[in-house]
Structures are given as structure tokens and as C-alpha cells.
PDB file of N, CA, C and O in Angstrom:
ATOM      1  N   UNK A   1      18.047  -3.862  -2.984  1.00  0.00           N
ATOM      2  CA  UNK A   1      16.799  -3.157  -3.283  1.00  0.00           C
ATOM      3  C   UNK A   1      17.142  -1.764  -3.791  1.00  0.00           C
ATOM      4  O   UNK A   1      17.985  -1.024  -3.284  1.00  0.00           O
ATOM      5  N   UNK A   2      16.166  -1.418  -5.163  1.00  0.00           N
ATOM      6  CA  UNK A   2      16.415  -0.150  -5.165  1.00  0.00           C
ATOM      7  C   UNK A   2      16.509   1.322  -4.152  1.00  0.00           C
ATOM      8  O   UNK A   2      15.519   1.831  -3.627  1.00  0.00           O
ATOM      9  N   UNK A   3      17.477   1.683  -4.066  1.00  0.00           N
ATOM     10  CA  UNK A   3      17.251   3.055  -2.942  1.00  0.00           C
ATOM     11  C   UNK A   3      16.586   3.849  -3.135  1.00  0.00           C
ATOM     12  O   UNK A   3      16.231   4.552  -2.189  1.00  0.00           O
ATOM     13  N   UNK A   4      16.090   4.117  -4.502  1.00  0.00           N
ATOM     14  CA  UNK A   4      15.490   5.143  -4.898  1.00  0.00           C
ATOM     15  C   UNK A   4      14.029   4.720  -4.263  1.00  0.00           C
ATOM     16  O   UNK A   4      13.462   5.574  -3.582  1.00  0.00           O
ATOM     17  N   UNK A   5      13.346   3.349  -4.468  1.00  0.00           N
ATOM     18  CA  UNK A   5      12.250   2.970  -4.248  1.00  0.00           C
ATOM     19  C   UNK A   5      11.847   3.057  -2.978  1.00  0.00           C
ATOM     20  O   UNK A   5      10.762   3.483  -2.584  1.00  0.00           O
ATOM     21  N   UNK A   6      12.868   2.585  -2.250  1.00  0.00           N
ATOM     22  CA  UNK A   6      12.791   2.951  -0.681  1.00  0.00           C
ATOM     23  C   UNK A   6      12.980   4.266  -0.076  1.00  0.00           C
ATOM     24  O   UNK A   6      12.610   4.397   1.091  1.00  0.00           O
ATOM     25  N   UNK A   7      13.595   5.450  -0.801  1.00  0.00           N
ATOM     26  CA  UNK A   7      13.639   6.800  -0.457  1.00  0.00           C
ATOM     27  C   UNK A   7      11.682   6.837  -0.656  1.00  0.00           C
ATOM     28  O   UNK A   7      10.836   6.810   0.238  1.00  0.00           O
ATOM     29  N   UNK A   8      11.541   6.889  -1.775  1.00  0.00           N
ATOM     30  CA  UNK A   8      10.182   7.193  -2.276  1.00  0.00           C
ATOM     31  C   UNK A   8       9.085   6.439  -0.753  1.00  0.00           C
ATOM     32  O   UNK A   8       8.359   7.206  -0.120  1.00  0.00           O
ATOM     33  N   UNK A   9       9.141   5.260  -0.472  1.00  0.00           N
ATOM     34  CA  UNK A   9       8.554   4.986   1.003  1.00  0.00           C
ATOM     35  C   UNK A   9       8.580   5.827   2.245  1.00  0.00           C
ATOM     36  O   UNK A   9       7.689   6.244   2.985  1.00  0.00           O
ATOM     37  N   UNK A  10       9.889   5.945   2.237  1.00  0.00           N
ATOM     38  CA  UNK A  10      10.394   7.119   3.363  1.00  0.00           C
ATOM     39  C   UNK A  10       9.635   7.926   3.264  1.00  0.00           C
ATOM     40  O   UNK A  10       8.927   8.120   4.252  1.00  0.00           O
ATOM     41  N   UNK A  11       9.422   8.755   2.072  1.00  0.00           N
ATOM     42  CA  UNK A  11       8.901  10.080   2.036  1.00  0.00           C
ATOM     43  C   UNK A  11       7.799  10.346   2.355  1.00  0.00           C
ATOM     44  O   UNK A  11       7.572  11.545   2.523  1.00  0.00           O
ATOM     45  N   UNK A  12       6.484   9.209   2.605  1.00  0.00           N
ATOM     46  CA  UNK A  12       5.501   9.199   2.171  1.00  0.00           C
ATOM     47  C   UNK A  12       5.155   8.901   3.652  1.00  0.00           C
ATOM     48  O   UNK A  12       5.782   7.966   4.149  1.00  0.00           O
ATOM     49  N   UNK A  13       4.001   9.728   4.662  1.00  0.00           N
ATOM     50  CA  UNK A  13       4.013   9.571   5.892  1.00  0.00           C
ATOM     51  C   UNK A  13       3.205   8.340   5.606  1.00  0.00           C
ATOM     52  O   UNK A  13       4.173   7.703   6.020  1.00  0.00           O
ATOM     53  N   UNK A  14       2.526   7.605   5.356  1.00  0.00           N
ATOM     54  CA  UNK A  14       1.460   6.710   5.276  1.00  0.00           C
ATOM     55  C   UNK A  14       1.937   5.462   4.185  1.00  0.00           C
ATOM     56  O   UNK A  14       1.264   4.434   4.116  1.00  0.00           O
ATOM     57  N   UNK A  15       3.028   5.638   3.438  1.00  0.00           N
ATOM     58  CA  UNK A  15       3.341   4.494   2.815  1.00  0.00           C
ATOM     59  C   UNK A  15       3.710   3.517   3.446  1.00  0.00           C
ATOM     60  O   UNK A  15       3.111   2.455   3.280  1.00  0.00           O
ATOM     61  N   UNK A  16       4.636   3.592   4.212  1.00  0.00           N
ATOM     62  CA  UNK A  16       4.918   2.397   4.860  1.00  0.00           C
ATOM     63  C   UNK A  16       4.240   2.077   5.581  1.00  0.00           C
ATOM     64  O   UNK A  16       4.569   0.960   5.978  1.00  0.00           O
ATOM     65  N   UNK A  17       3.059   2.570   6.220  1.00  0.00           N
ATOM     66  CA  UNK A  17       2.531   2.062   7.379  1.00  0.00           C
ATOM     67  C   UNK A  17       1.107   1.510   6.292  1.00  0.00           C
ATOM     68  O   UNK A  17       0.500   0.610   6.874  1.00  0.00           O
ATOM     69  N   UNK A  18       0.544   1.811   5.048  1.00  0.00           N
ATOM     70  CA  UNK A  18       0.030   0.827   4.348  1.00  0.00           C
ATOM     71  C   UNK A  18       0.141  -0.621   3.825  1.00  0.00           C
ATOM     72  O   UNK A  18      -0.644  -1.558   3.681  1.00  0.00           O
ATOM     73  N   UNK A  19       1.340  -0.421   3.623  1.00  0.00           N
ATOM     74  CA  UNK A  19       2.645  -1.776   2.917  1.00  0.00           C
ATOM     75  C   UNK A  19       2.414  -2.947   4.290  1.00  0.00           C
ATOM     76  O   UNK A  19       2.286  -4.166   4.173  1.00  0.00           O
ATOM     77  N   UNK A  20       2.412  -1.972   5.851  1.00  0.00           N
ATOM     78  CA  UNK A  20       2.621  -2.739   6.831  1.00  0.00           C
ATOM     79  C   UNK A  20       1.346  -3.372   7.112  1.00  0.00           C
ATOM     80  O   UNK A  20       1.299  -4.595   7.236  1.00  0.00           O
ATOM     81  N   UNK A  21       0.422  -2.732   7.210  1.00  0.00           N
ATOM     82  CA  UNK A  21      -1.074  -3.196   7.786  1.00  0.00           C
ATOM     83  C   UNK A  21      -1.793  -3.914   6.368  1.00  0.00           C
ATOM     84  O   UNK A  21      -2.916  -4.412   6.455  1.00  0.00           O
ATOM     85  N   UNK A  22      -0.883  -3.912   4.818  1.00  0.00           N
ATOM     86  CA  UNK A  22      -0.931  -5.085   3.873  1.00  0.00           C
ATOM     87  C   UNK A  22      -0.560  -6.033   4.328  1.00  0.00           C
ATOM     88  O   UNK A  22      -1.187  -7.070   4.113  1.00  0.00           O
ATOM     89  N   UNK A  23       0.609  -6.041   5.137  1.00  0.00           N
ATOM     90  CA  UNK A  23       1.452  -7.169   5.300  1.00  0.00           C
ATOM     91  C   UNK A  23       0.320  -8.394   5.998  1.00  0.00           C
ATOM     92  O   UNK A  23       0.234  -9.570   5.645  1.00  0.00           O
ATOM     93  N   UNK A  24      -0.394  -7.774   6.961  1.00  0.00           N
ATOM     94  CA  UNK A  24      -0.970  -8.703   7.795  1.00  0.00           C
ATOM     95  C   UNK A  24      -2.388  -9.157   7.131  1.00  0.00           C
ATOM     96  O   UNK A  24      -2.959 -10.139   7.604  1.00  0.00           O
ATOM     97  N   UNK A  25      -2.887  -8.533   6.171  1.00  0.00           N
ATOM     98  CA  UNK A  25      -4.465  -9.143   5.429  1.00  0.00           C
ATOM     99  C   UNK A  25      -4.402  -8.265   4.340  1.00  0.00           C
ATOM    100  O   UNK A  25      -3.817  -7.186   4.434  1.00  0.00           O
ATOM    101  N   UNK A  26      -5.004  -8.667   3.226  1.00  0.00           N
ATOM    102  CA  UNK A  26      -5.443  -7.875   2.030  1.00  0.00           C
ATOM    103  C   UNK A  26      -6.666  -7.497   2.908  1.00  0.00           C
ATOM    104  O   UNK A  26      -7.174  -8.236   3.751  1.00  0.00           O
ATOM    105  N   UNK A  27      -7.246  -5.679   2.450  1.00  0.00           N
ATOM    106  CA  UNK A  27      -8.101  -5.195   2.991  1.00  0.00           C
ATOM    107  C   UNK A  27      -8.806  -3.782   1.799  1.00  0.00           C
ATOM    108  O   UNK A  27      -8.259  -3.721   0.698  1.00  0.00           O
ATOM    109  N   UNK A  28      -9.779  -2.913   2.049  1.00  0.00           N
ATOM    110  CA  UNK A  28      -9.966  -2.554   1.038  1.00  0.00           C
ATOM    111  C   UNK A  28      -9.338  -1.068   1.472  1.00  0.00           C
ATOM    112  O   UNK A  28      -8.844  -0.792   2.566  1.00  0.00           O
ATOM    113  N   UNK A  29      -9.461  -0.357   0.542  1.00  0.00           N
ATOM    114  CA  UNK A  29      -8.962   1.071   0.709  1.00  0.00           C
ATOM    115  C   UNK A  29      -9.658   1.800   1.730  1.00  0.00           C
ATOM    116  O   UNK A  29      -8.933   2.419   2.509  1.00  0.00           O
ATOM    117  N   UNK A  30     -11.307   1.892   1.963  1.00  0.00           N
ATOM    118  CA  UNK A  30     -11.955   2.535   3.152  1.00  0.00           C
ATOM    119  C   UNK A  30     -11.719   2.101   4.223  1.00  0.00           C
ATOM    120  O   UNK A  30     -11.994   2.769   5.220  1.00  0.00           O
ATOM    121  N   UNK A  31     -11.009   0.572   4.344  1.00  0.00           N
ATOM    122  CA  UNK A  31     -10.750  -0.102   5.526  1.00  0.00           C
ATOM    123  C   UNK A  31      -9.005   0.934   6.066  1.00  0.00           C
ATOM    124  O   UNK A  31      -8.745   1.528   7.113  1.00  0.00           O
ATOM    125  N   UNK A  32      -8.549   0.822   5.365  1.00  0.00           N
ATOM    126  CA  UNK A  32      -7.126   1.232   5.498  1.00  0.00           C
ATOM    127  C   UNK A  32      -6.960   2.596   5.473  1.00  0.00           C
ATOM    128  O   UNK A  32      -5.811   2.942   5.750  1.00  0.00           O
ATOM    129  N   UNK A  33      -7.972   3.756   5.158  1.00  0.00           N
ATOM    130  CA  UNK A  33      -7.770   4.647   5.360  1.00  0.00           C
ATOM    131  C   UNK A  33      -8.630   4.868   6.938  1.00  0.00           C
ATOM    132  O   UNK A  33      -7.976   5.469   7.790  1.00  0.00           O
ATOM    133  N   UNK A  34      -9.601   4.552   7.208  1.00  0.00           N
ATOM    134  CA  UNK A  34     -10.124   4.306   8.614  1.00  0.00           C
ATOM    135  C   UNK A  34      -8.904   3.682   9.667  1.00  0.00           C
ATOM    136  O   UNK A  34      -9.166   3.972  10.834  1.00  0.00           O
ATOM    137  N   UNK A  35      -8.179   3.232   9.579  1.00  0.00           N
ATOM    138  CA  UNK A  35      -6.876   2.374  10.255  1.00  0.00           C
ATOM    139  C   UNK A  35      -5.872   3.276  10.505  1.00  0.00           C
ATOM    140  O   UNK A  35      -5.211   3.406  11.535  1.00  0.00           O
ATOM    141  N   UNK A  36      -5.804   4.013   9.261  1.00  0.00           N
ATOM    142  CA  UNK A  36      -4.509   5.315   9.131  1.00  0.00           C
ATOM    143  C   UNK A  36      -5.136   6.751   9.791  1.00  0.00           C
ATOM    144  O   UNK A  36      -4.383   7.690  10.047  1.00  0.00           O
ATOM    145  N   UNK A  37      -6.254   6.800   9.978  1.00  0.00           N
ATOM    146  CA  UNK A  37      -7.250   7.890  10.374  1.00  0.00           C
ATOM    147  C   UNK A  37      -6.621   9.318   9.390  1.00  0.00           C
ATOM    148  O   UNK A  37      -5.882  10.263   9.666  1.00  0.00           O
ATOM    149  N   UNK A  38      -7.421   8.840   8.026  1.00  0.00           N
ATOM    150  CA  UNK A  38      -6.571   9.981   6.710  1.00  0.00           C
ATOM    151  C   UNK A  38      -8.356   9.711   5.703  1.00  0.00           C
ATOM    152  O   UNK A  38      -9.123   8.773   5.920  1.00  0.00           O
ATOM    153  N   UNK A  39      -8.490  10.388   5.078  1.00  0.00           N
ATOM    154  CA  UNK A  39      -9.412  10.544   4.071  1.00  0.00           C
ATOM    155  C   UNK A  39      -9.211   9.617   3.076  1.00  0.00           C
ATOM    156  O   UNK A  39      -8.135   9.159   2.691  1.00  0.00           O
ATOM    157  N   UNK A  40     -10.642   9.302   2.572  1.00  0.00           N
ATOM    158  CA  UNK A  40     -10.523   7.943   1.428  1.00  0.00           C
ATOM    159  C   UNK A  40     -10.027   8.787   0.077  1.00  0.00           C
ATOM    160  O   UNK A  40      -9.649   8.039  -0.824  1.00  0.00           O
ATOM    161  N   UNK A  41      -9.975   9.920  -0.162  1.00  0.00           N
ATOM    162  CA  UNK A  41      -9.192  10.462  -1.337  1.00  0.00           C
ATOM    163  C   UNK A  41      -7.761  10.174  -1.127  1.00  0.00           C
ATOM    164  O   UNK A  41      -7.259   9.234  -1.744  1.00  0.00           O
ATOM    165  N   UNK A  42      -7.044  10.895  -0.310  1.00  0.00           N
ATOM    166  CA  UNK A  42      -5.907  10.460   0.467  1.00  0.00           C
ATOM    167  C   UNK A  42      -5.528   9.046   0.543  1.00  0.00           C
ATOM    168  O   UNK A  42      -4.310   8.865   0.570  1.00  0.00           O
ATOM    169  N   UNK A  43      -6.059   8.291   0.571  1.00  0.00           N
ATOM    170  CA  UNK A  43      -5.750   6.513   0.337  1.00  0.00           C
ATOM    171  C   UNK A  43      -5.845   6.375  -0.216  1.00  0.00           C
ATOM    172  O   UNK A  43      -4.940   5.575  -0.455  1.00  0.00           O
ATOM    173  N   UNK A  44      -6.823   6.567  -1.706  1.00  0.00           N
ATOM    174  CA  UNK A  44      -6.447   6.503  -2.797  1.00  0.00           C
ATOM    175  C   UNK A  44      -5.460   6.500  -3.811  1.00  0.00           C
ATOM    176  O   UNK A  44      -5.091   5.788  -4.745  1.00  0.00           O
ATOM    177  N   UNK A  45      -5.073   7.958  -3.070  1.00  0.00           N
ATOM    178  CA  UNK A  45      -3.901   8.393  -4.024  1.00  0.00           C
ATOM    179  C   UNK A  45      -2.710   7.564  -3.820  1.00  0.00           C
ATOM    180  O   UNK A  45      -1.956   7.191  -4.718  1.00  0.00           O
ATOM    181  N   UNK A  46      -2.550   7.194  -2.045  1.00  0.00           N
ATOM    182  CA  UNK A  46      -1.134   6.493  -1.630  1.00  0.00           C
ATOM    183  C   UNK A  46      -1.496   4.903  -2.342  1.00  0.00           C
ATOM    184  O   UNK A  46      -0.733   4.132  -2.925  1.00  0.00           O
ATOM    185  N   UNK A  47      -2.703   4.794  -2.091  1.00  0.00           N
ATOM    186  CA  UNK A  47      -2.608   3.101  -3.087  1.00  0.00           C
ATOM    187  C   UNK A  47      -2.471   3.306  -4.612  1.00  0.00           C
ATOM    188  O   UNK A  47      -1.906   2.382  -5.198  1.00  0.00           O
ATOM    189  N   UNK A  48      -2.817   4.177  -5.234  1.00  0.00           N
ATOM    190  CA  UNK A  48      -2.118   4.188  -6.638  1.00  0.00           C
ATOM    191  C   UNK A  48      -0.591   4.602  -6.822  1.00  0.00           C
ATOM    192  O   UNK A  48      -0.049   4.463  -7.919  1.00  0.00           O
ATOM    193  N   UNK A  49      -0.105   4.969  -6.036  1.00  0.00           N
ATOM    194  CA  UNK A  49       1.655   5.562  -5.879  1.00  0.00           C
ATOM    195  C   UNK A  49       1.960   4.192  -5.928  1.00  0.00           C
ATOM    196  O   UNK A  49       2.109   3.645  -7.020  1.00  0.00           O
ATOM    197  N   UNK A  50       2.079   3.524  -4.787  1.00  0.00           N
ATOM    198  CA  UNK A  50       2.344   2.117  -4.492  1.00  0.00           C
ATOM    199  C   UNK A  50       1.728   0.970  -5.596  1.00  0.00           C
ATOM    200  O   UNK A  50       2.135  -0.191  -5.603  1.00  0.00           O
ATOM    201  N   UNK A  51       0.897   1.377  -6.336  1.00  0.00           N
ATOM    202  CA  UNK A  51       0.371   0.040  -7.462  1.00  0.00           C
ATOM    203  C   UNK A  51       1.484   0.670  -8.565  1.00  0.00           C
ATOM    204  O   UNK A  51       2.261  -0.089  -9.145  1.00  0.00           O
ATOM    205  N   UNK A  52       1.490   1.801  -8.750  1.00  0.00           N
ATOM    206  CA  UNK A  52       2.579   2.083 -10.011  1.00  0.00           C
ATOM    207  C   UNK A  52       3.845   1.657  -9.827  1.00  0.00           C
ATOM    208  O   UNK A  52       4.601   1.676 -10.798  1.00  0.00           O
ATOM    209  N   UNK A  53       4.320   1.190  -8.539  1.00  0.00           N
ATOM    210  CA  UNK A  53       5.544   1.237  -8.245  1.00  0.00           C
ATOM    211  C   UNK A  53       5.675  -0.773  -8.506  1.00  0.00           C
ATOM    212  O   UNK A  53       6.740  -1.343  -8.742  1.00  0.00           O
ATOM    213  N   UNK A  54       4.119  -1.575  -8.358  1.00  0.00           N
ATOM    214  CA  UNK A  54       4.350  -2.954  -8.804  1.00  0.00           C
ATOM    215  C   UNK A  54       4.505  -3.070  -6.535  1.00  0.00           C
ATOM    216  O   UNK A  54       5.021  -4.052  -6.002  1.00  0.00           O
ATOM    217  N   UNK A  55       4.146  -2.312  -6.015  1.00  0.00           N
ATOM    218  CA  UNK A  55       4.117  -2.666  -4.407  1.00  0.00           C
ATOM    219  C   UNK A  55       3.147  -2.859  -4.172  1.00  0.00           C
ATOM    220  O   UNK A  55       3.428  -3.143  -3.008  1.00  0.00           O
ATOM    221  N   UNK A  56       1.563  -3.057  -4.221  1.00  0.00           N
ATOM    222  CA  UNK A  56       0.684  -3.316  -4.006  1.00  0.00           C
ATOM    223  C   UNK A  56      -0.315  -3.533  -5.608  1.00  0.00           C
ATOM    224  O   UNK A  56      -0.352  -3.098  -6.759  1.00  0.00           O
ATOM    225  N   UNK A  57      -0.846  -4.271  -4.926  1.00  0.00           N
ATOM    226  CA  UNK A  57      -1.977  -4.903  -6.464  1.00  0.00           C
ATOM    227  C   UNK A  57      -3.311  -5.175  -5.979  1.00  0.00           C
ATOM    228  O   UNK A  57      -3.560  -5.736  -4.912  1.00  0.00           O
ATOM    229  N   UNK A  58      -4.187  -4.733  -6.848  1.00  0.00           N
ATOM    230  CA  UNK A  58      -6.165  -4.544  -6.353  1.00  0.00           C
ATOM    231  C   UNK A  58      -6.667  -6.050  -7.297  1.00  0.00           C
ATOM    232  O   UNK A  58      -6.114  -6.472  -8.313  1.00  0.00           O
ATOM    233  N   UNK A  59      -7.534  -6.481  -6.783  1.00  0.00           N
ATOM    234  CA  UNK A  59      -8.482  -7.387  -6.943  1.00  0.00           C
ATOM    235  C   UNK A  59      -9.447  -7.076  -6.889  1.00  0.00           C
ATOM    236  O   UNK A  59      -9.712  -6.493  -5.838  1.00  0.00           O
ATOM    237  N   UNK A  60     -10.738  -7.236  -8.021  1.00  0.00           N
ATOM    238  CA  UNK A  60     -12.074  -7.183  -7.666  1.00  0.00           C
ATOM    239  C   UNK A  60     -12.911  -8.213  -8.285  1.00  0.00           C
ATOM    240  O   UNK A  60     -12.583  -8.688  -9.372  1.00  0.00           O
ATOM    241  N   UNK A  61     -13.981  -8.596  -7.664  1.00  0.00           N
ATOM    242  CA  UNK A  61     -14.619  -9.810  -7.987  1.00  0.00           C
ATOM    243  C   UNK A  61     -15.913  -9.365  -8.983  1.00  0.00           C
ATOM    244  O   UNK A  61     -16.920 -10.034  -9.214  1.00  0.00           O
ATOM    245  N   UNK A  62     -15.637  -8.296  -9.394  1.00  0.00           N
ATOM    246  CA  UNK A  62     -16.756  -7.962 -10.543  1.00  0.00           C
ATOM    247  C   UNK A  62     -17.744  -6.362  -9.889  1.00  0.00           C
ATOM    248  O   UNK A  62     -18.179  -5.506 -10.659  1.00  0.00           O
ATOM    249  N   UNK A  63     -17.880  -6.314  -8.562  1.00  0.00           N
ATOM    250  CA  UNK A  63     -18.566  -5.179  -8.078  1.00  0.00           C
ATOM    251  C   UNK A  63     -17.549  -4.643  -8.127  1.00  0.00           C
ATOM    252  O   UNK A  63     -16.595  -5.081  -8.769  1.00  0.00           O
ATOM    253  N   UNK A  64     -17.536  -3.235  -7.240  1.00  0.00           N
ATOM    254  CA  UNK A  64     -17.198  -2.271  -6.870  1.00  0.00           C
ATOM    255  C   UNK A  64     -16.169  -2.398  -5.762  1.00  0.00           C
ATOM    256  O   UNK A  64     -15.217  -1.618  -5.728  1.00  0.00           O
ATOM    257  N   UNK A  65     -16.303  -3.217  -4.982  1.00  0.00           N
ATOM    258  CA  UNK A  65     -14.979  -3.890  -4.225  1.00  0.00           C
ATOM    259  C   UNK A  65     -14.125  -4.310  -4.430  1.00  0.00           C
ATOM    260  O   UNK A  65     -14.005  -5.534  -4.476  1.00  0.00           O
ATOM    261  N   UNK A  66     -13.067  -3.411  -4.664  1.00  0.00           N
ATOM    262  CA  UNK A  66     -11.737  -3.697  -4.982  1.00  0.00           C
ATOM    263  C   UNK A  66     -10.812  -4.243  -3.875  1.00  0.00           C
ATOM    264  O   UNK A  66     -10.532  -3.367  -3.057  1.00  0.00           O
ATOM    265  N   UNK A  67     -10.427  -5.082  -3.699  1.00  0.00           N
ATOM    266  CA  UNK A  67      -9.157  -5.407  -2.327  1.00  0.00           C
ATOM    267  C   UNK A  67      -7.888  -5.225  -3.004  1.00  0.00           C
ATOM    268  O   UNK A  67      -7.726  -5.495  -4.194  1.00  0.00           O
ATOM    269  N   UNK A  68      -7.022  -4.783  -2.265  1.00  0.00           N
ATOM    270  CA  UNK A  68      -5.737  -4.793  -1.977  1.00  0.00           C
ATOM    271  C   UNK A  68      -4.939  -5.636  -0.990  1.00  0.00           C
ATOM    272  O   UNK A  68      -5.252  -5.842   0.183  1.00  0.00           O
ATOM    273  N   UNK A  69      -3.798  -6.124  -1.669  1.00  0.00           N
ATOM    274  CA  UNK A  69      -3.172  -6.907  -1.517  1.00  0.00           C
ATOM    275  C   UNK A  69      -1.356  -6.106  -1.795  1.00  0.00           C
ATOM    276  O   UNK A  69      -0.990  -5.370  -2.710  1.00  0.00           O
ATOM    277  N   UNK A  70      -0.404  -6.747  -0.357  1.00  0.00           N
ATOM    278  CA  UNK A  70       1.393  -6.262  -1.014  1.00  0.00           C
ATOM    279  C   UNK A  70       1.584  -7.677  -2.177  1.00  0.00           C
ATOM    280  O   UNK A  70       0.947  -8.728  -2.249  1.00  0.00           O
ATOM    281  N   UNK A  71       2.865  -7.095  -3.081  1.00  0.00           N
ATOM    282  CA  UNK A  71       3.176  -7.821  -3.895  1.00  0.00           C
ATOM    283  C   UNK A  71       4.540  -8.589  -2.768  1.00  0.00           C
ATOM    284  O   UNK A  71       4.789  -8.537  -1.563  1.00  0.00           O
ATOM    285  N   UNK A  72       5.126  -9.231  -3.914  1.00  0.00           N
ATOM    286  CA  UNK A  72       6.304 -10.100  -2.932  1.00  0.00           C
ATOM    287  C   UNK A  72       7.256  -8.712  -2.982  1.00  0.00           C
ATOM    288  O   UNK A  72       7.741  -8.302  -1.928  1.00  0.00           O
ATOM    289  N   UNK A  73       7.433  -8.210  -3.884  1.00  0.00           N
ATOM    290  CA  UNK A  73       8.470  -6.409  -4.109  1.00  0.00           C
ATOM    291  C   UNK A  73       8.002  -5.597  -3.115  1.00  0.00           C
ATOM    292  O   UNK A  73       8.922  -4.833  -2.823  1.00  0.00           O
ATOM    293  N   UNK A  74       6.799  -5.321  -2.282  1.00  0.00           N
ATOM    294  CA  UNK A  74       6.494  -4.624  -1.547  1.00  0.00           C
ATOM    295  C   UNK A  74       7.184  -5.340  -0.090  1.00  0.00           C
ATOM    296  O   UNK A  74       7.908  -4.794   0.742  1.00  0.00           O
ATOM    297  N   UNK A  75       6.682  -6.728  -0.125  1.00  0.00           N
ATOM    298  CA  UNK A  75       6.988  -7.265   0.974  1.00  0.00           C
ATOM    299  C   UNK A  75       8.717  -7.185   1.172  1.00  0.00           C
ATOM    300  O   UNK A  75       9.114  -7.097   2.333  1.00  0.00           O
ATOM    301  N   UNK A  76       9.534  -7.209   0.288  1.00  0.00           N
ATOM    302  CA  UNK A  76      10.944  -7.092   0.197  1.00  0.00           C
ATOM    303  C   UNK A  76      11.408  -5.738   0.529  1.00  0.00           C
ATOM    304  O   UNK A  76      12.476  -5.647   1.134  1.00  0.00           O
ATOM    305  N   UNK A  77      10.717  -4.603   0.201  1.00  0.00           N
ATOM    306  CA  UNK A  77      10.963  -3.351   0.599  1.00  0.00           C
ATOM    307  C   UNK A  77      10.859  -3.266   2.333  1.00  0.00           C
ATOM    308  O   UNK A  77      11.535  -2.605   3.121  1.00  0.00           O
ATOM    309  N   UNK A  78       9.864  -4.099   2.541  1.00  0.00           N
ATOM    310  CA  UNK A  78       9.084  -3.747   4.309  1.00  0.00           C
ATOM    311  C   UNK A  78      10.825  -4.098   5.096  1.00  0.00           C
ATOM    312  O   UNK A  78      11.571  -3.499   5.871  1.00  0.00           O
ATOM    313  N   UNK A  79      10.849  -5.739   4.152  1.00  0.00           N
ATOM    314  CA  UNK A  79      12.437  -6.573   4.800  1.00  0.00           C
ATOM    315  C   UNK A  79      13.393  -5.396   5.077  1.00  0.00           C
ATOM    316  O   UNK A  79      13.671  -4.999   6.209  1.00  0.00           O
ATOM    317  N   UNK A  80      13.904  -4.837   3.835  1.00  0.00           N
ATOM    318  CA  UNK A  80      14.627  -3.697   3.709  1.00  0.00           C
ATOM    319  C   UNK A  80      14.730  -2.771   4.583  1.00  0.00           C
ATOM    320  O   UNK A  80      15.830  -2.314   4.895  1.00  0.00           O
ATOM    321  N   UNK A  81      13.983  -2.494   4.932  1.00  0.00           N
ATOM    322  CA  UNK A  81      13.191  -1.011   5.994  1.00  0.00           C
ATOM    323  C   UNK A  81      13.540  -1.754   7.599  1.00  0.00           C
ATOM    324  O   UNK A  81      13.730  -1.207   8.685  1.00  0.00           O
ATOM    325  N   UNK A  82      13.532  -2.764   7.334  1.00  0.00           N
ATOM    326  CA  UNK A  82      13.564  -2.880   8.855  1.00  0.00           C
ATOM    327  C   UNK A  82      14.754  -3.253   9.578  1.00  0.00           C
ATOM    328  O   UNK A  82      14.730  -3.333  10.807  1.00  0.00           O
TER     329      UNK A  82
END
């Protein structure tokens, strides 16, 4: 695994523990920032870090509800980490 990609996790107080509470259900961003007890701007931003990186990916069924989901690269990073 890249190190660089996994430094970039490290760094991030809330990345990994997003990637982790992905691991167990796709959920939406207000859900996961309520979980992390952090602001829905603030989750925002860490779920677009992590979608640029190809570690997490959004779904929406046409509304405004977007879900999130880890990719299999996210899930390989979590392997990594642990």
C-alpha cells in the first residue's frame, strides 16, 4: 500500500475512524458526523479528502441523499492500519 496514502489517514483525526464506521454500513454524511460528534461542514470536507483519494464513493438515488460507501482501496488501507 501506498505510504504516502496511509500517512495522509494518519494525519487526519477523523479519517480513519470514518473509513471504520464505513466499514460496517454505507451511511450518510449527517449520520457520520453525529457518530464522530464534529460538524456537518467538517464531514464534508473529510468525505471529499477521502473520495479524491478513490477511498470512499457517494451514491444518490436522484434527491438530495447522498450515501456513502468505502471502496475495496479504502477497505485495504483499514487492513494496512491494523
Amino acid at each position: 500500500m501506498d505510504a504516502k496514502l496511509l500517512a495522509f489517514l494518519k494525519d487526519g483525526k477523523y479519517r480513519i475512524k470514518t473509513l471504520e464506521l464505513l466499514y460496517k454500513k454505507p451511511r450518510l454524511s449527517s449520520e457520520l458526523a453525529t457518530l464522530l460528534n464534529i460538524n456537518r461542514a467538517s464531514m464534508s470536507r473529510i468525505l471529499s479528502d477521502l473520495k479524491k483519494k478513490d477511498l470512499v464513493e457517494s451514491t444518490s438515488d436522484g434527491t438530495r441523499t447522498v450515501v456513502y460507501t468505502i471502496t475495496e482501496k479504502g477497505k485495504k488501507c483499514l487492513e494496512e492500519l491494523k
